[in-house]
C-alpha positions as CSV (number, residue, x, y, z in Angstrom):
1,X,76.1,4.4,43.4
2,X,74.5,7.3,45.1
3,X,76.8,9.9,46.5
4,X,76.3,10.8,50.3
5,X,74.3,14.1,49.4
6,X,71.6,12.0,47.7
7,X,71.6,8.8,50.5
8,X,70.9,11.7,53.0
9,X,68.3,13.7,50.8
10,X,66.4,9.8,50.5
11,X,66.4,9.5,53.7
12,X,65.2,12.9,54.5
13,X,62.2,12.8,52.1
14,X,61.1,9.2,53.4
15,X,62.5,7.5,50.6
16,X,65.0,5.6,52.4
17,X,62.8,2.7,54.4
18,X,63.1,0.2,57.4
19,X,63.8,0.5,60.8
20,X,67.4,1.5,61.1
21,X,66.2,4.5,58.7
22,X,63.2,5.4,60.2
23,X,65.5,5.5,63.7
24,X,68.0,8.2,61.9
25,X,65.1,10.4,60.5
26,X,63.5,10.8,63.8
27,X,67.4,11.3,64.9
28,X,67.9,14.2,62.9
29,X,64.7,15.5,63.7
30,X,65.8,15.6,67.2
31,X,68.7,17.4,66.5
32,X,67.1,20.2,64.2
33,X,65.5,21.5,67.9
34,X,69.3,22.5,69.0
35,X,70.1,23.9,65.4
36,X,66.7,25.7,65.4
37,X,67.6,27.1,68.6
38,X,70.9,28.5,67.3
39,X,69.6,29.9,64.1
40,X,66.9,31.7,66.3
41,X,69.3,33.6,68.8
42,X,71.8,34.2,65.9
43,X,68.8,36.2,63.7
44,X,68.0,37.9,67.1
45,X,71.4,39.6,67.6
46,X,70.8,40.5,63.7
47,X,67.8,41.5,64.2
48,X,69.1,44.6,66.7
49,X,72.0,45.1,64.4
50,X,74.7,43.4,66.6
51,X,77.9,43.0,64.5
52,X,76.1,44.3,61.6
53,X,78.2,46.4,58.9
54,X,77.5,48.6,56.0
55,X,79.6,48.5,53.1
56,X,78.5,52.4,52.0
57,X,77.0,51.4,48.5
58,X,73.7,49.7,48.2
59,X,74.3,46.0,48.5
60,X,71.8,43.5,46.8
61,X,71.8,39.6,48.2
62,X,70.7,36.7,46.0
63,X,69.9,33.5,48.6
64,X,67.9,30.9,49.8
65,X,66.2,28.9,52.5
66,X,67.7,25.7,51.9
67,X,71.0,23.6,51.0
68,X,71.4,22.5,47.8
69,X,70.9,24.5,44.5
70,X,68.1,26.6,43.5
71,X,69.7,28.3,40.5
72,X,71.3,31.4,42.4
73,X,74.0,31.4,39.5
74,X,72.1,32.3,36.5
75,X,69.9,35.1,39.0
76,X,73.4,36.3,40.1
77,X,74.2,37.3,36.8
78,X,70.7,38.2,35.5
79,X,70.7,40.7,38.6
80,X,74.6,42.0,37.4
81,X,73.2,42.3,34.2
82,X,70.5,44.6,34.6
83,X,72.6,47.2,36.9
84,X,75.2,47.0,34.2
85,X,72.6,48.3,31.3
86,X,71.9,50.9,33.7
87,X,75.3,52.5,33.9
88,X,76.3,50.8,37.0
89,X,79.7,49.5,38.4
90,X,78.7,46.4,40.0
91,X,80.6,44.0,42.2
92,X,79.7,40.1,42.9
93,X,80.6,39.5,46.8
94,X,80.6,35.1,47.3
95,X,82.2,33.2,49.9
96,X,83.9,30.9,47.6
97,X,82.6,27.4,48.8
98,X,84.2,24.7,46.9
99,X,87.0,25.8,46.0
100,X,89.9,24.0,46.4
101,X,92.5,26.7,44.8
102,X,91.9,29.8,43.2
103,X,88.1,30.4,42.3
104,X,85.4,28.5,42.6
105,X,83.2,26.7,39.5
106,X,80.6,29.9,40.2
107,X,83.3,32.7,39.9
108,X,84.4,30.8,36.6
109,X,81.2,30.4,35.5
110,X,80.3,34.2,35.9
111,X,83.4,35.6,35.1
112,X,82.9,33.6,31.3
113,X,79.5,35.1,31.2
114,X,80.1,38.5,32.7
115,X,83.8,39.9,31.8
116,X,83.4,43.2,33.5
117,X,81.8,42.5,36.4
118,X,84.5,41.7,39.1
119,X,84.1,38.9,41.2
120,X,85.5,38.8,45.0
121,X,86.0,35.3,46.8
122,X,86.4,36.0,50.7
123,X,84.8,33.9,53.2
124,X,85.3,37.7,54.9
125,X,82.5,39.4,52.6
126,X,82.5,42.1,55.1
127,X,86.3,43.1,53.8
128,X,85.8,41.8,50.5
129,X,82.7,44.6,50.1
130,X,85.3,47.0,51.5
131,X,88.2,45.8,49.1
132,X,85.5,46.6,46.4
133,X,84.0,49.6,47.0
134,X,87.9,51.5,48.2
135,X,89.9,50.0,45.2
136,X,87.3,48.7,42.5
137,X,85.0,52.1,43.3
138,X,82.4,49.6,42.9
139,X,78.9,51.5,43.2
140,X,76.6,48.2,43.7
141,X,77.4,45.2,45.1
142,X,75.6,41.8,44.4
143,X,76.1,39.2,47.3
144,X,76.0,35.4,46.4
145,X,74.8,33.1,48.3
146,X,74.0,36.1,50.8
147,X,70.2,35.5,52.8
148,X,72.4,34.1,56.0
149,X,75.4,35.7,56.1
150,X,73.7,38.9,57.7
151,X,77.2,40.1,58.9
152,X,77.1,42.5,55.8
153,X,74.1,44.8,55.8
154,X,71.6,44.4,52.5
155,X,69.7,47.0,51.3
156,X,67.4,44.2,48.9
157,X,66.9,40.6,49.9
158,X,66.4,38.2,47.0
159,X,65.4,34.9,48.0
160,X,64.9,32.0,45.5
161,X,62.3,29.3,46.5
162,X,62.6,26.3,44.5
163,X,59.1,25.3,42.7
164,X,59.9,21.6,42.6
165,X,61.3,21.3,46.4
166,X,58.6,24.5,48.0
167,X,59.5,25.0,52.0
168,X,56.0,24.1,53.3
169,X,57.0,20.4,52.6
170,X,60.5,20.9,53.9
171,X,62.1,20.6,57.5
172,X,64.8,22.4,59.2
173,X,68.1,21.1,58.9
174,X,69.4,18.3,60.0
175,X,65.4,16.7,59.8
176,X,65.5,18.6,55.9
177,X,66.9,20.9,54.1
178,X,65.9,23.9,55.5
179,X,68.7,26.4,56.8
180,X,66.3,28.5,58.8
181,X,62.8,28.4,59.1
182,X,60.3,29.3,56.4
183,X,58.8,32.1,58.6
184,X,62.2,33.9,57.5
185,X,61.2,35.0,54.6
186,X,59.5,38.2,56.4
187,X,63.4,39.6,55.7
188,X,63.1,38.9,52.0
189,X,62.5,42.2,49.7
190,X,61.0,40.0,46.9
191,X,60.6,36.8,46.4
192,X,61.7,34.5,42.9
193,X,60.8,30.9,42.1
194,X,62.4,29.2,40.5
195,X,62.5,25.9,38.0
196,X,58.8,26.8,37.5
197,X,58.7,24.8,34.2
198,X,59.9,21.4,35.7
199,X,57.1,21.5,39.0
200,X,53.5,20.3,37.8
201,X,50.3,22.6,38.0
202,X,49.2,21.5,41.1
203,X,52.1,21.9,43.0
204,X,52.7,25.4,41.3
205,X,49.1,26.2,42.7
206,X,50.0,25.1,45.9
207,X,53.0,27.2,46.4
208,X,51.1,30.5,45.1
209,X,48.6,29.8,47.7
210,X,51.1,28.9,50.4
211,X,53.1,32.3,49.7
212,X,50.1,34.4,49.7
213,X,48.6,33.4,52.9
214,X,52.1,33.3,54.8
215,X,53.3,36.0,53.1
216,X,50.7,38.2,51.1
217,X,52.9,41.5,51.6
218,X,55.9,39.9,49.5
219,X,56.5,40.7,45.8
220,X,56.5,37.6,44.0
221,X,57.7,36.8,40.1
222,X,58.1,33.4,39.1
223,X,61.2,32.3,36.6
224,X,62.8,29.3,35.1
225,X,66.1,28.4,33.6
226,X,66.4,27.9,29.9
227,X,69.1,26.3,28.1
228,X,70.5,29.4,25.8
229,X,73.4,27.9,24.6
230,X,75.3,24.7,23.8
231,X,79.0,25.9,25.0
232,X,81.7,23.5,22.7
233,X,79.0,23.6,19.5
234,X,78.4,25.6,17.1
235,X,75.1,24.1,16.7
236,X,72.1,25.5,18.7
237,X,70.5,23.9,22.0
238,X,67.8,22.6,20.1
239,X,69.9,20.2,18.3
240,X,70.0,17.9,20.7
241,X,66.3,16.9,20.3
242,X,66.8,13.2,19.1
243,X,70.1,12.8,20.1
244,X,71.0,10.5,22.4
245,X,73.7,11.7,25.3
246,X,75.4,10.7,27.8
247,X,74.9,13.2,31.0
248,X,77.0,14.2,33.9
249,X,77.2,17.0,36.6
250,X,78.3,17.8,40.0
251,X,76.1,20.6,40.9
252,X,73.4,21.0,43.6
253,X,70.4,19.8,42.2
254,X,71.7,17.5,39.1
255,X,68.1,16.1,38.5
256,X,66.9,19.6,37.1
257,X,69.9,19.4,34.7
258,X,68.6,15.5,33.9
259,X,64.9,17.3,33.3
260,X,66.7,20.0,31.1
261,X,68.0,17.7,28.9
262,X,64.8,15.7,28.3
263,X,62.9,18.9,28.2
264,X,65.4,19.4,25.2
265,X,64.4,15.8,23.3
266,X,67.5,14.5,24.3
267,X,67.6,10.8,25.2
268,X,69.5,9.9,28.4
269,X,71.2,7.1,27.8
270,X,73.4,7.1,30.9
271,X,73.8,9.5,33.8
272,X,76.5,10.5,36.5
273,X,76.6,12.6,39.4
274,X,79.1,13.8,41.3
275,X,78.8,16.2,44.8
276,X,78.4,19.9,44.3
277,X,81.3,22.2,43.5
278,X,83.1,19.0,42.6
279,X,86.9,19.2,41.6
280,X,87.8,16.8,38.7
281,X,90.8,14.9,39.1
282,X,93.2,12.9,36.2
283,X,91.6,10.2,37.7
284,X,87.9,11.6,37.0
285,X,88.8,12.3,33.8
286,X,90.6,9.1,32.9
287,X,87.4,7.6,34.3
288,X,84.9,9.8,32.5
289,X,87.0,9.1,29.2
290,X,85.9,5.1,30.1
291,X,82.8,5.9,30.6
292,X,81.9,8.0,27.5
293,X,83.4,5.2,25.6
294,X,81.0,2.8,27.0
295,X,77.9,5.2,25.6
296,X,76.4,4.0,22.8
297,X,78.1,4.6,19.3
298,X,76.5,7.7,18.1
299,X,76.2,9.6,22.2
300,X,77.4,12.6,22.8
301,X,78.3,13.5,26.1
302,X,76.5,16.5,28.2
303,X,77.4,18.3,31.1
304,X,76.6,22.0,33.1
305,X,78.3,25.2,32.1
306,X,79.5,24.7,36.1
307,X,81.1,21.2,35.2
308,X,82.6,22.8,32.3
309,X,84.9,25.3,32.9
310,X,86.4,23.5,35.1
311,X,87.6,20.9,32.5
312,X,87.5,22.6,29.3
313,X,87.8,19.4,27.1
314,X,86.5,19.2,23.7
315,X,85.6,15.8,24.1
316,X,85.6,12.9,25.9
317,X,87.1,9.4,24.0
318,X,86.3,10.6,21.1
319,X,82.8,12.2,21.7
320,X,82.0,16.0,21.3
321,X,81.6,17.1,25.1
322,X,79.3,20.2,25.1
323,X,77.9,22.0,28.1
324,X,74.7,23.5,28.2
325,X,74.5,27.0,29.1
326,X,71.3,28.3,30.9
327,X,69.6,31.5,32.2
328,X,66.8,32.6,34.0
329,X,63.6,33.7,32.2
330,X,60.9,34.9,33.9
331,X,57.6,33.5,33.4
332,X,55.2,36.0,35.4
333,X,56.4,39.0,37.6
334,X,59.4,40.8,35.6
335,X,57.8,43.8,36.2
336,X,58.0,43.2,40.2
337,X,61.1,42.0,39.9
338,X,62.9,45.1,38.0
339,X,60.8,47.4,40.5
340,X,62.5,46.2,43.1
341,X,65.6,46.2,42.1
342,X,65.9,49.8,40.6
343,X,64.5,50.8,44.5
344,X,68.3,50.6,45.5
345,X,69.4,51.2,42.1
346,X,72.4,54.4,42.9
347,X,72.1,57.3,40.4
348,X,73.5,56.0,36.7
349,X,77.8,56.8,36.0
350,X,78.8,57.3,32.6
351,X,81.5,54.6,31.7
């Protein structure tokens, strides 16, 4: 059964057919003028620096144009990363969404992959930047999720642009997915796409084109997420080429983490989704534990590093669970990338 997110996205896309759906597209179309109208006058007041504050270290955002995953996770902690190897004291600054007590499946996520980088959850960035920089003498802070919340001065915008959902085919919300319009991307400092490895040649070519005649003064690199890792295995990601798995995730975009897995040589022989920044019950589990045990004989059962750490089970009825760990490679552009990013880069610290 498909879960409300991905009814809504089948109807957006045109997927969903007849009459009464046709009637609720051209509904939500109607109402993206009012929204559109909103997100324009908001921008505006941003745009003169109404309400705007500075947190007194350089502040780097990671975002997007659109709802729904384009990988900011594994570019949040690539971007950490690289200030750390310089000598930096970095902060992550994220609103938290999704979670229901204590941190969020993010925050777990990069606090497993980067122990010294502190992570602050505060739907208040603006006093979570200043909670960092007064008592964690952060020098750097990295804000996820950040291209809209403009309430917290940035001086680098990162914005991600998903290669197998580009915004030139996209609407604003609620008509599609689109939190503000394309033609914001004149704030971004550089560009990344993403998932470049799962969107065809054509469609790559497209975008490129697309970018550089709406945007031919941006920086561009373009990226995809790798599996690294299979977390709960000592084997390598490769070894599940052959194998046969049962899949779940609850994450923003689970049909990249399908692709990843066939990408791998895994067969799918059964695959669940559940809505983003999901919270697993007893009752999910006991339910996933019927599942798995309905896979055939030999399945193993496969889920996101995201999904993970919020259950931390070894297995499920008897089947080895492992998670799959990814990160973001870049395919073309590193070079633009780093350059940009060492522009704000504060003057190295000895630890």
């Amino acid at each position: 059964m498909a879960s409300r997110a991905e009814a809504y996205h089948a109807l957006i896309r045109g997927e969903t057919r007849g009459p009464l759906a046709a009637l609720a597209r051209a509904g939500l179309r109607l109402a993206s003028v009012p929204y559109g109208l909103g997100v324009w006058w908001r921008n505006r007041r941003y745009d003169r620096g109404v309400n705007v504050h500075r947190a007194g270290v350089p502040v780097v955002s990671v975002g997007n144009l659109t709802l729904g995953g384009t990988g900011k996770t594994p570019c949040v902690e690539w971007v950490a990363r690289f200030y750390r190897d310089l000598g930096v004291q970095v902060a992550i600054l994220s609103r938290g969404y999704g979670a229901e007590a204590g941190r969020n499946d993010e925050a777990m996520v990069l606090e497993e992959n980067l122990p010294d980088v502190p992570h602050l959850q505060d739907p208040d960035r603006v006093a979570a930047a200043g909670r960092a920089v007064e008592e964690l003498e952060s020098e750097l802070l990295v804000l996820d999720d950040g291209f809209q919340h403009r309430r917290l001065h940035r001086d680098l915008d990162i914005v991600l642009i998903d290669a197998t959902a580009p915004p030139s085919r996209d609407r604003l919300f609620p008509g599609g997915t689109l939190r503000e319009p394309a033609a914001s991307l004149k704030r971004a400092g550089v560009i990344v796409i993403t998932r470049t490895d799962q969107a065809d040649a054509k469609a790559t070519n497209k975008l490129r084109d697309w970018l550089t005649r709406r945007f031919p003064d941006k920086p561009a690199a373009w990226s995809e997420h790798r599996p690294t890792e299979l977390i709960g295995s000592p084997e390598p990601v490769e070894s599940l080429r052959g194998r046969t798995v049962g899949a779940f995730c609850g994450i923003g975009h689970p049909a990249a983490f399908r692709r990843t897995l066939e990408d791998l040589g895994a067969t799918v022989a059964d695959f669940r989704t559940y809505p983003d920044h999901h919270p697993y019950t007893l009752a999910d589990v006991d339910d996933l534990r019927a599942w798995a045990g309905r896979l055939p004989p030999d399945a193993a059962v496969a889920t996101t590093q995201k999904d993970w750490v919020k259950l931390r089970l070894s297995d499920l009825a008897g089947r080895p669970l492992v998670a799959v760990r990814v990160g973001l490679v870049f395919r073309e552009g590193r070079d633009v990338f780093e350059r940009a990013l060492r522009t704000v880069a504060p003057p190295a610290t000895d630890d």
